[in-house]
MOPAC internal coordinates of N, CA, C and O (Angstrom, degrees):
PM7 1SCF
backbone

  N    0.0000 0     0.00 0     0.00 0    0    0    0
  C    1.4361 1     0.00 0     0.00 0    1    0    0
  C    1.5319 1   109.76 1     0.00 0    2    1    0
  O    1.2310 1   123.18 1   -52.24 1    3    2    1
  N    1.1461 1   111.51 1   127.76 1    3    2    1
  C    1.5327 1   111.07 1  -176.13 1    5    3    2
  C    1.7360 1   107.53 1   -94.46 1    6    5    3
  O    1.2310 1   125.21 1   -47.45 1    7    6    5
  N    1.7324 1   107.60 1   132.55 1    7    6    5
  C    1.6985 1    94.07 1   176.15 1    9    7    6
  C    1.6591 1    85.22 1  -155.76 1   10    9    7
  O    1.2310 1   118.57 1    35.68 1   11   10    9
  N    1.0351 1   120.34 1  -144.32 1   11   10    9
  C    1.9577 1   143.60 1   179.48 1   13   11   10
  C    0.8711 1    99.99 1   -68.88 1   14   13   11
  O    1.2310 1   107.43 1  -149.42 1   15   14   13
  N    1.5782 1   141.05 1    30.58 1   15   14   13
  C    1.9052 1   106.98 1  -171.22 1   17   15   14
  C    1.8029 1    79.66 1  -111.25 1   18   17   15
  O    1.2310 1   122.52 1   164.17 1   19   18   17
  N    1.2428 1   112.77 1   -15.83 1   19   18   17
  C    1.5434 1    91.12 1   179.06 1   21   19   18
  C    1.3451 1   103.26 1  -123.50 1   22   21   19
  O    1.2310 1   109.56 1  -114.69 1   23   22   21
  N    1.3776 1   137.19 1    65.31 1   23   22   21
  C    1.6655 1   139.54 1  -175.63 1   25   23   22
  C    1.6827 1   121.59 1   -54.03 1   26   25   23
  O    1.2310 1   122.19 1   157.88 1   27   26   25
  N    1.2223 1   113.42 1   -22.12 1   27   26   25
  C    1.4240 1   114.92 1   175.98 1   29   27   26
  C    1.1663 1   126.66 1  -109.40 1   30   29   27
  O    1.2310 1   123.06 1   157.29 1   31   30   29
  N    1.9196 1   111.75 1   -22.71 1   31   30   29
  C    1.6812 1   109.86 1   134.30 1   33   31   30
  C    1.1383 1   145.95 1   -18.55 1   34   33   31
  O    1.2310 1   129.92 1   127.34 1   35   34   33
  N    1.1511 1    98.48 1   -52.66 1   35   34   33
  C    2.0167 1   143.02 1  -131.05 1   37   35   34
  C    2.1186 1    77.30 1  -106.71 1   38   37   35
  O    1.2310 1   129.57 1   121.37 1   39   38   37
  N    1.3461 1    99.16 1   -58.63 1   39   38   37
  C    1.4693 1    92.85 1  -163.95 1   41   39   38
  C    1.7401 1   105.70 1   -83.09 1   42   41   39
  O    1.2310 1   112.39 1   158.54 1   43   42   41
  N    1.4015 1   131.97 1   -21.46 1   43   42   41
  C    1.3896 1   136.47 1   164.43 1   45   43   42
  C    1.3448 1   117.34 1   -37.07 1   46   45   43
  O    1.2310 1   127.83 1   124.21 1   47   46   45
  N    1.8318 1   102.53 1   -55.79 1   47   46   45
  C    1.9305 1   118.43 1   177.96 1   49   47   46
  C    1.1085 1   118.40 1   -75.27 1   50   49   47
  O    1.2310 1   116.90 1   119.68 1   51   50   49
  N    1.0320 1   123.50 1   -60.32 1   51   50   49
  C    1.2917 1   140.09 1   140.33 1   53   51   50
  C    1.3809 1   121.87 1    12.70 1   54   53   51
  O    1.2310 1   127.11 1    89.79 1   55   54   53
  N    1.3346 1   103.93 1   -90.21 1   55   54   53
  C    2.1488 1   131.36 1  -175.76 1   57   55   54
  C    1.3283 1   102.50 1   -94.81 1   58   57   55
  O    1.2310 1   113.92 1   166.76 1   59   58   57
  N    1.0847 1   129.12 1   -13.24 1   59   58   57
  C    1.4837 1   128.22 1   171.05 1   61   59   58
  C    1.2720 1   146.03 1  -136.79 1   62   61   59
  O    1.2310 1   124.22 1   145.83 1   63   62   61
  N    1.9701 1   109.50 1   -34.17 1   63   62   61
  C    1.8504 1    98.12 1   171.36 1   65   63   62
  C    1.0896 1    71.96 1  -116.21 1   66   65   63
  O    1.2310 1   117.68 1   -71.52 1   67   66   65
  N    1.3468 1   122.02 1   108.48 1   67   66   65
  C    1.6861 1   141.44 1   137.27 1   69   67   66
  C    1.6076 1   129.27 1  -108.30 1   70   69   67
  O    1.2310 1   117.59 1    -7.83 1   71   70   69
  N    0.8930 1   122.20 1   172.17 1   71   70   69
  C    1.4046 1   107.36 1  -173.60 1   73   71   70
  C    1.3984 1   108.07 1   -53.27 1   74   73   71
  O    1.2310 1   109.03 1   138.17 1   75   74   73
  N    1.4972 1   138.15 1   -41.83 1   75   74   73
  C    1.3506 1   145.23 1   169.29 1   77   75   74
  C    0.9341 1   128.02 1   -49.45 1   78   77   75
  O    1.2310 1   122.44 1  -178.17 1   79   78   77
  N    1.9022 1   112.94 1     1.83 1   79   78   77
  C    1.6322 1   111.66 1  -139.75 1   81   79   78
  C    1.7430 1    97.22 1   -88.51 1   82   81   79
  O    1.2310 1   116.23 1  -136.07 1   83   82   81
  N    1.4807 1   124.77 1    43.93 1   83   82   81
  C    1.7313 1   121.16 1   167.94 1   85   83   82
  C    1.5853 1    93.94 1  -116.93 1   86   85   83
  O    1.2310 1   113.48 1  -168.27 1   87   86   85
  N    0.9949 1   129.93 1    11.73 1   87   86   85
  C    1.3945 1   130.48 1   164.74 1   89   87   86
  C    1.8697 1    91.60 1   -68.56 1   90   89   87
  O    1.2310 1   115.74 1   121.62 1   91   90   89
  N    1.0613 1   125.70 1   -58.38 1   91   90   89
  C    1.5644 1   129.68 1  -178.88 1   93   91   90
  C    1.2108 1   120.95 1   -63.99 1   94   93   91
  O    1.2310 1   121.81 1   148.13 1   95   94   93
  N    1.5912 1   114.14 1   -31.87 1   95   94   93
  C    1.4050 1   119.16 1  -157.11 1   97   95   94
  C    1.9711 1   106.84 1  -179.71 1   98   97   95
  O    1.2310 1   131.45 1   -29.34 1   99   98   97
  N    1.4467 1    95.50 1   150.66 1   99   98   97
  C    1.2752 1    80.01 1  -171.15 1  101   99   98
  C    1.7376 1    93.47 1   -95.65 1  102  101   99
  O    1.2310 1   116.49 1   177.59 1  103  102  101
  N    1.1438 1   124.27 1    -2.41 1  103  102  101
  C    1.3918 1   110.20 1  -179.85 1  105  103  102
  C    2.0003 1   100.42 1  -128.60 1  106  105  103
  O    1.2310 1   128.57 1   -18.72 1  107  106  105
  N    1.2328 1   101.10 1   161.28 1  107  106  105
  C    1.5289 1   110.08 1   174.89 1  109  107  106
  C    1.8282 1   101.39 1   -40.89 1  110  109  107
  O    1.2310 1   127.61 1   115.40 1  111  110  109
  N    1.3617 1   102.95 1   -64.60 1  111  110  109
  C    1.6177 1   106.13 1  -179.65 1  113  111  110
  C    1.3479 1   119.86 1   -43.86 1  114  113  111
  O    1.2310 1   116.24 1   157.09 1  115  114  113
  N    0.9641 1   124.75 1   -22.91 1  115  114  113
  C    1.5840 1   140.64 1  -162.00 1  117  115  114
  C    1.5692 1    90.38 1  -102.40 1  118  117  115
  O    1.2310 1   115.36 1   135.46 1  119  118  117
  N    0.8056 1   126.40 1   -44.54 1  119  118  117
  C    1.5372 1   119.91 1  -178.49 1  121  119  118
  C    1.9331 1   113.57 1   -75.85 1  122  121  119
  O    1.2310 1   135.92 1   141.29 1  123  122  121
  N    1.0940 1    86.79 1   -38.71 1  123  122  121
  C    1.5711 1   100.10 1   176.59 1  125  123  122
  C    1.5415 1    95.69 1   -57.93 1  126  125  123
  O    1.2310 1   113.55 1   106.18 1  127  126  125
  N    1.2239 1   129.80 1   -73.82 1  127  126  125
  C    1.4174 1   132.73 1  -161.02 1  129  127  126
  C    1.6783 1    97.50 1   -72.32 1  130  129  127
  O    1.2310 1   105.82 1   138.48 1  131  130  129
  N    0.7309 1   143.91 1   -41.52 1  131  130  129
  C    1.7674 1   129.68 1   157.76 1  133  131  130
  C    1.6036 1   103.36 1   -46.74 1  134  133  131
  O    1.2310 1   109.12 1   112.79 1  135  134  133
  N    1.0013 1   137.99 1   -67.21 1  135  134  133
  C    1.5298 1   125.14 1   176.84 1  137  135  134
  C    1.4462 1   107.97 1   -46.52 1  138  137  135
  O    1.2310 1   114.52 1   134.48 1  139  138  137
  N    1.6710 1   127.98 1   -45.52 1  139  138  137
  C    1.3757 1   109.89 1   168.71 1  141  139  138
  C    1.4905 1   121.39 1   -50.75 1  142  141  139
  O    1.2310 1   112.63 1   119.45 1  143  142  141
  N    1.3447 1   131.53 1   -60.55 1  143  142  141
  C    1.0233 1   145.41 1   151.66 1  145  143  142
  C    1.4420 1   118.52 1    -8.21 1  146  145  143
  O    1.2310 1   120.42 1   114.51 1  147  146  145
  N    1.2899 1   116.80 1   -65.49 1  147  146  145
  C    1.6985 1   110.73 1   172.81 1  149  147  146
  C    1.2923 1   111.47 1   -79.02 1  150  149  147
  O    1.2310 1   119.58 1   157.18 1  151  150  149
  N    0.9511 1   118.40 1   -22.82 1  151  150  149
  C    1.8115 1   114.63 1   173.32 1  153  151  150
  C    1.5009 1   132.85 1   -89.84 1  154  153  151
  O    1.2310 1   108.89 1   -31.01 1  155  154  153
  N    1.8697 1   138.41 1   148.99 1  155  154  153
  C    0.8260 1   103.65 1   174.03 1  157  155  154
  C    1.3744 1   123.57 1   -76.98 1  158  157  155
  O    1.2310 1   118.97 1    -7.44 1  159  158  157
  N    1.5170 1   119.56 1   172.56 1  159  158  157
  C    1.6447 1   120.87 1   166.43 1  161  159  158
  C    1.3010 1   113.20 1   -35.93 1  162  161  159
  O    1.2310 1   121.59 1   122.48 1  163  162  161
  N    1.8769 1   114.56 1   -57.52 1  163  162  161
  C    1.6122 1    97.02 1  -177.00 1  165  163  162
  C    1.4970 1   130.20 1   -42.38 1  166  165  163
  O    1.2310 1   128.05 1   128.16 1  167  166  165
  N    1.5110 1   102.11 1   -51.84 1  167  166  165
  C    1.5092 1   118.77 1   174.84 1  169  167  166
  C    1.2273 1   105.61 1   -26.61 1  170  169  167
  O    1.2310 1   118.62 1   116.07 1  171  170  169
  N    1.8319 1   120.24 1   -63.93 1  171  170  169
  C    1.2763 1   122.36 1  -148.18 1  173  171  170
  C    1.1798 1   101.84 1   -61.54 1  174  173  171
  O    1.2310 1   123.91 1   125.09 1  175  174  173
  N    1.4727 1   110.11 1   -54.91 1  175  174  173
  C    1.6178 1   115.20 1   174.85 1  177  175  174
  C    1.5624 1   126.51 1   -36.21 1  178  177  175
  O    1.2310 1   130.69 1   127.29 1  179  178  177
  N    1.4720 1    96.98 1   -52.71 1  179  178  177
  C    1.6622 1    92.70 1   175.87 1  181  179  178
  C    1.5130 1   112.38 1   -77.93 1  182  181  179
  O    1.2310 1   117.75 1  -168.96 1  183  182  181
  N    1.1102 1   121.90 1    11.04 1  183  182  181
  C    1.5387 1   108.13 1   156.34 1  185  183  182
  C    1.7426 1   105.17 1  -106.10 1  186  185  183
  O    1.2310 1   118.99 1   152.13 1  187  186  185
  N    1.1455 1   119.53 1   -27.87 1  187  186  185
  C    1.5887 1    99.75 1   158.91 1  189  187  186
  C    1.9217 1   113.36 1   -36.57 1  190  189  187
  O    1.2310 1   134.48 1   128.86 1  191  190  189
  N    1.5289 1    89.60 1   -51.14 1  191  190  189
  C    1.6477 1    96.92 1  -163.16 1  193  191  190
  C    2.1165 1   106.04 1   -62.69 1  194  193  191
  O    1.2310 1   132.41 1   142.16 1  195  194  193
  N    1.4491 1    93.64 1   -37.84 1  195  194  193
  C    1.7685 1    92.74 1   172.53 1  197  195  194
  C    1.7740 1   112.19 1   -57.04 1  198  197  195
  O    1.2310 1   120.45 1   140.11 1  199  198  197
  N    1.7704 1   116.74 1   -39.89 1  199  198  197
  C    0.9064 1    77.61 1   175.27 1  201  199  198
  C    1.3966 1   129.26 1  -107.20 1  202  201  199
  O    1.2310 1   124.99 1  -168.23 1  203  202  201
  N    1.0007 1   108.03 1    11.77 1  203  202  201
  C    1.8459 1   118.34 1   148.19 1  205  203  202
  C    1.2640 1    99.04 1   -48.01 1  206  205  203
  O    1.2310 1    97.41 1    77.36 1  207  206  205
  N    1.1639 1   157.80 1  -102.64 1  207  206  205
  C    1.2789 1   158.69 1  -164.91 1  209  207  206
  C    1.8513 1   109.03 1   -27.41 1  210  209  207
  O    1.2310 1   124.12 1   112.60 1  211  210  209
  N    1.2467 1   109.70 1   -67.40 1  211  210  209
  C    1.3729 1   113.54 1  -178.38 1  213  211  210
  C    1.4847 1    96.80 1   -53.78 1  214  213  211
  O    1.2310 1   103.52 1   146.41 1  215  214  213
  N    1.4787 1   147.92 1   -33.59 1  215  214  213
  C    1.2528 1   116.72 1  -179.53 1  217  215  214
  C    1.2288 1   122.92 1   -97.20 1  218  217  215
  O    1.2310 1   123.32 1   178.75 1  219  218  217
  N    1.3136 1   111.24 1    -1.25 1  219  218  217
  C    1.6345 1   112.73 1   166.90 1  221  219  218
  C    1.8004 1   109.53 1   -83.88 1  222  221  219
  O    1.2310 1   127.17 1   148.99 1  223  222  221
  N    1.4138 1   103.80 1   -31.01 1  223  222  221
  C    1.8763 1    84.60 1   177.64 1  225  223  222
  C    1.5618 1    99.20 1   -83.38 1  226  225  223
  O    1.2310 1   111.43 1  -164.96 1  227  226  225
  N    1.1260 1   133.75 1    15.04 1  227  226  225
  C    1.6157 1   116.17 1   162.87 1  229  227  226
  C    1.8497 1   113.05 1  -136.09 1  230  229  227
  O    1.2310 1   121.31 1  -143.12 1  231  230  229
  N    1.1248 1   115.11 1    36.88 1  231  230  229
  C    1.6805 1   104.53 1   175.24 1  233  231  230
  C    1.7151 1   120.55 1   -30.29 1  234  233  231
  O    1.2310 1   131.23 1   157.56 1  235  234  233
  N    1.3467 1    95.93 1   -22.44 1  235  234  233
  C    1.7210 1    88.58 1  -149.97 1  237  235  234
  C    1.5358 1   100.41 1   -90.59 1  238  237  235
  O    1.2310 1   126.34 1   143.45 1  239  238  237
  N    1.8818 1   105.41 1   -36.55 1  239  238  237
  C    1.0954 1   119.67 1   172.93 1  241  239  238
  C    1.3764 1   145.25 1  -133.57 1  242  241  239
  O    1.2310 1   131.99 1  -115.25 1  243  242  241
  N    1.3883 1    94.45 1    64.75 1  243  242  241
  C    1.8168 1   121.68 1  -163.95 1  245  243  242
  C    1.5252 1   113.83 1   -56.88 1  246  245  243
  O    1.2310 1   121.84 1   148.23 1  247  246  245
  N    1.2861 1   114.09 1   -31.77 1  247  246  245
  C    0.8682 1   119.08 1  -151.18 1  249  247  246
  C    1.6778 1   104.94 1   -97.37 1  250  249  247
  O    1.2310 1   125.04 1   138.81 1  251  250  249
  N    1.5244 1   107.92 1   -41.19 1  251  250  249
  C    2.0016 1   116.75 1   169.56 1  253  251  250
  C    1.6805 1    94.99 1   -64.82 1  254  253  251
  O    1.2310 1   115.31 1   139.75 1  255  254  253
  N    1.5762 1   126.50 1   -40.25 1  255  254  253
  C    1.4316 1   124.62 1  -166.81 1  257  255  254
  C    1.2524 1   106.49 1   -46.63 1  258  257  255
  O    1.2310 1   130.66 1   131.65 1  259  258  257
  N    1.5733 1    97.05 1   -48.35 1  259  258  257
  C    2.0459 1   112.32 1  -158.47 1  261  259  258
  C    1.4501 1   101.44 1   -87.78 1  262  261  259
  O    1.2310 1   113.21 1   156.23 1  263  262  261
  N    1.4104 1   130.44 1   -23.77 1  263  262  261
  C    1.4829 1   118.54 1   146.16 1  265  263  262
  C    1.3004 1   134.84 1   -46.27 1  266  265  263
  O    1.2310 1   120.99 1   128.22 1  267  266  265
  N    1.4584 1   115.72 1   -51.78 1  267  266  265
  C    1.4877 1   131.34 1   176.42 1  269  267  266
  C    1.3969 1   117.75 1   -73.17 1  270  269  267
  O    1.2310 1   119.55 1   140.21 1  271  270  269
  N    1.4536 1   118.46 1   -39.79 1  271  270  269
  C    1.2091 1   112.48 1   160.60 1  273  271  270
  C    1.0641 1   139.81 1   -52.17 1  274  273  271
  O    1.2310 1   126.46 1   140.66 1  275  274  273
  N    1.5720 1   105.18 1   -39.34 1  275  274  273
  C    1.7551 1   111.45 1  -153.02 1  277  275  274
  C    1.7200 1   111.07 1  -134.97 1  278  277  275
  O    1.2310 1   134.87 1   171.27 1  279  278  277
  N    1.6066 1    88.83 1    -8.73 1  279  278  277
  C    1.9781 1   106.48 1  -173.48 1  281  279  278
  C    1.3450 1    93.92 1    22.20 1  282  281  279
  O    1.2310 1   106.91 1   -62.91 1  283  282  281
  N    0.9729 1   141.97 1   117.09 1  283  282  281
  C    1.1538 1   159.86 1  -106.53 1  285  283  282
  C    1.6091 1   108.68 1  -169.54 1  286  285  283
  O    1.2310 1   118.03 1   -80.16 1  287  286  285
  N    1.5974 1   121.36 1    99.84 1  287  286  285
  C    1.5022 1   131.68 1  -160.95 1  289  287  286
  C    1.3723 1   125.82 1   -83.63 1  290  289  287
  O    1.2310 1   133.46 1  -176.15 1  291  290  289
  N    1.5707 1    91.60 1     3.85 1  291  290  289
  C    1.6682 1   112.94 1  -168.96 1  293  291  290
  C    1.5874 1    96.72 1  -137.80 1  294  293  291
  O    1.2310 1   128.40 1   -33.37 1  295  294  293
  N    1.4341 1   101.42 1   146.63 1  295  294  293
  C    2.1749 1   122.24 1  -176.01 1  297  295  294
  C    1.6137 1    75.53 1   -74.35 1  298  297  295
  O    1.2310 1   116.09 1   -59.23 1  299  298  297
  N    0.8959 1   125.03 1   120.77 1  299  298  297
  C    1.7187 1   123.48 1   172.56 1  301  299  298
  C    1.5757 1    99.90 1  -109.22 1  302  301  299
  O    1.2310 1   123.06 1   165.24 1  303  302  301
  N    1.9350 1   111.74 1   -14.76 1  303  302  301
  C    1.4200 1    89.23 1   165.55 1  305  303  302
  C    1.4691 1   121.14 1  -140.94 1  306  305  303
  O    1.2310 1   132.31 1  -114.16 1  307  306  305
  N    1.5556 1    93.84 1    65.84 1  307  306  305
  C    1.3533 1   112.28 1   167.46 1  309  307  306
  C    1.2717 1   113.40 1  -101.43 1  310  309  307
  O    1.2310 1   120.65 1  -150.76 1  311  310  309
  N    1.4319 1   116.37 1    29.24 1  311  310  309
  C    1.6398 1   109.97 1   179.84 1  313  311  310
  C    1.8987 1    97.95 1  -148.85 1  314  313  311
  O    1.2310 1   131.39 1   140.96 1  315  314  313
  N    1.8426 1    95.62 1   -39.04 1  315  314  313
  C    1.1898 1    91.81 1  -170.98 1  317  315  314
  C    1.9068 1    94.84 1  -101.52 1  318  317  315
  O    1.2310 1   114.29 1  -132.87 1  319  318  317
  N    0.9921 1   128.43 1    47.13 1  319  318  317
  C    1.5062 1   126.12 1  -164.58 1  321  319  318
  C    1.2379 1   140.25 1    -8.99 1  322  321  319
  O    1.2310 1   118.35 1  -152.83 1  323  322  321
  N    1.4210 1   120.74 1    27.17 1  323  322  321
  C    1.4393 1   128.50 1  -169.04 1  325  323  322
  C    1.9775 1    84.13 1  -170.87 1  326  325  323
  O    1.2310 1   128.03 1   -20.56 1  327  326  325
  N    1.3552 1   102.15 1   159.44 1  327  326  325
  C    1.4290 1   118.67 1   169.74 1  329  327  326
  C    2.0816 1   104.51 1   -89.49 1  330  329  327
  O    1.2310 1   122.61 1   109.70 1  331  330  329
  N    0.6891 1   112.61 1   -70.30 1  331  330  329
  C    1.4989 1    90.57 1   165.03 1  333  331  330
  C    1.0198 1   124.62 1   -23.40 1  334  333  331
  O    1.2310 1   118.65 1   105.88 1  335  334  333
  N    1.4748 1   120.18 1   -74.12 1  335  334  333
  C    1.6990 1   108.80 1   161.39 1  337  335  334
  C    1.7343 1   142.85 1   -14.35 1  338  337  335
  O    1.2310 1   134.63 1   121.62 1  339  338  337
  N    1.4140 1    89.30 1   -58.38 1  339  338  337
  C    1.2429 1   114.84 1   165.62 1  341  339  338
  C    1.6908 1   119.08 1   -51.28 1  342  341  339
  O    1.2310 1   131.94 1   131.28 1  343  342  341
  N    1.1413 1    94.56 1   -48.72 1  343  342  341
  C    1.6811 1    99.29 1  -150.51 1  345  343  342
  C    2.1957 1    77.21 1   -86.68 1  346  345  343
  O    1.2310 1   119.35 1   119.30 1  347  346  345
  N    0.7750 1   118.84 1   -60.70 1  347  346  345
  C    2.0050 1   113.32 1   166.41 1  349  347  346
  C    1.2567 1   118.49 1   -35.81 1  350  349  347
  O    1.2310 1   120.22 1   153.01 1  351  350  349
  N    1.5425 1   117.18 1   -26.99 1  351  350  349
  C    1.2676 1   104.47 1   165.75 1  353  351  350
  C    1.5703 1   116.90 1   -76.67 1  354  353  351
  O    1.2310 1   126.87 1   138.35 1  355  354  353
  N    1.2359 1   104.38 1   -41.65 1  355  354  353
  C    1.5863 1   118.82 1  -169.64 1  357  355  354
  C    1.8283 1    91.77 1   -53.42 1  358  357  355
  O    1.2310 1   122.55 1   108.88 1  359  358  357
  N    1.1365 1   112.73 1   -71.12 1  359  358  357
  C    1.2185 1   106.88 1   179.83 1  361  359  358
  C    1.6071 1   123.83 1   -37.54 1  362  361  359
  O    1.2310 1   125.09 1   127.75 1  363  362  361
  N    0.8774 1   107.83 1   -52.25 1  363  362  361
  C    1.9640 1   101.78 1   167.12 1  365  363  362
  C    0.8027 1   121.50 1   -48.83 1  366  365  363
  O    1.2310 1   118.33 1   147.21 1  367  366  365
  N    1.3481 1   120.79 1   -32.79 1  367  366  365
  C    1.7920 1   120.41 1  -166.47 1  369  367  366
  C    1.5664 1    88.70 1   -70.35 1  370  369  367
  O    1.2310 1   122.15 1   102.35 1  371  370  369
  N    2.1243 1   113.49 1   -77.65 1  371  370  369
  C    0.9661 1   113.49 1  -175.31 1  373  371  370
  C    1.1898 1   124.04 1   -51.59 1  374  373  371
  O    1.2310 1    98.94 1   175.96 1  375  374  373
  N    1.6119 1   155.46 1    -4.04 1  375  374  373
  C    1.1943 1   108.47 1   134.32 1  377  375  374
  C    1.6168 1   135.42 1  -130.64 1  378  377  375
  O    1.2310 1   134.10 1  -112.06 1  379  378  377
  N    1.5125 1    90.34 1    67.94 1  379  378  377
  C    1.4634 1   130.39 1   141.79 1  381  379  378
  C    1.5895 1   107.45 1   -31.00 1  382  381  379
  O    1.2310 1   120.10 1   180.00 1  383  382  381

């Protein structure tokens, strides 16, 4: 069930890697660092820390979690091939 337990997730997919997301950037990275850009550092950090959290309450099933949570408007792992992946990359960038 998707609701507030992950708000800066929720607002990352959402307001930024969405299917639209070259309005920001022409690449995922480029969008990532425009979301740094409008946000402060803490922010970024505490969404590193959300999704630290979101992958420890689901090890087993990261991948149905980050569907149900976030249905998700972009193949997020057609590059990084697994949602873990994905969500480890995101984290590097943000805290870059």
């Amino acid at each position: 069930m998707r609701g507030n337990h992950y708000p800066l997730m929720i607002e990352l997919f959402d307001g930024y890697l969405h299917q639209d997301y070259e309005i920001y950037g022409d690449t995922f990275e480029e969008v990532v660092d425009y979301y740094k850009r409008m946000n402060p550092r803490s922010m970024c950090l505490d969404l590193v820390f959300e999704i630290d959290v979101f992958m420890a309450e689901h090890p087993d099933d990261l991948n149905l979690a980050f569907k149900l949570n976030f249905k998700p408007q972009i193949n997020h792992t057609y590059r990084w091939h697994t949602t873990f992946s994905f969500l480890e990359w995101l984290k590097r960038l943000l805290s870059e």
